[in-house]
N, C-alpha and C positions, 0 to 999 in steps of 0.2 A: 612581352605579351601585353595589348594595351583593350583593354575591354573599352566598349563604344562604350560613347555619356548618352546613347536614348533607353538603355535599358539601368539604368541606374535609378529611377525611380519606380521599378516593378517590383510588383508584389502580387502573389499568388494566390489562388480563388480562396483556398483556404486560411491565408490570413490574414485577409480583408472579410471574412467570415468570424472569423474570432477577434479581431478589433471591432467590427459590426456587435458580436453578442458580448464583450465589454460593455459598452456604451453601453446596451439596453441594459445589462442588471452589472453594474458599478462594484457590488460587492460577490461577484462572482469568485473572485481569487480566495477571498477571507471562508467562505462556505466550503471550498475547496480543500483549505486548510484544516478547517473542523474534522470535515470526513476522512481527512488522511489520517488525522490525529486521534479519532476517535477509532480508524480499525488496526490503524502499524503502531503507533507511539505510544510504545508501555512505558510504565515507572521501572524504575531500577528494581532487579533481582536480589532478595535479602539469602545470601547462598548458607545460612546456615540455615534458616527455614525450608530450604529447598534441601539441601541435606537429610534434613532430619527426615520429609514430605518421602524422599526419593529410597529411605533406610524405611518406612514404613509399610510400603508398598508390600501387598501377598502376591505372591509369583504363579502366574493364570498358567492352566495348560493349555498348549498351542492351539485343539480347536476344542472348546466350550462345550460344545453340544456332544461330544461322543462322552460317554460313559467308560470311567477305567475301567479295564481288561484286568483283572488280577488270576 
């Protein structure tokens, strides 16, 4: 299979859009990284504080608002 050489230097509207918005703000990627980091990238889980957190918990009844029946 021999793919022609005029289509070897194409590039498609959208990433000549995104090398275009590169160029204009340079630290796009780094900003990028912040906000990944700031909403997914926790610290490591201390599992016995999470133990302890998860043995402390009071056990809710399924819906809140009704009133037990006795």
């Amino acid at each position: 299979m021999v793919f022609s050489k005029n289509h070897y230097h194409y590039q498609s509207e959208a990433t000549k859009f995104i090398e275009e918005l590169k160029q204009k703000n340079p630290n796009l990627e780094e900003s990028q990284r912040q906000g990944r980091a700031l909403l997914w990238d926790k610290s490591p889980i201390d599992l016995d504080q999470f133990e302890r957190a998860k043995a402390s918990r009071v056990k809710q009844q399924a819906y809140v608002y009704q009133n037990k029946v006795r």
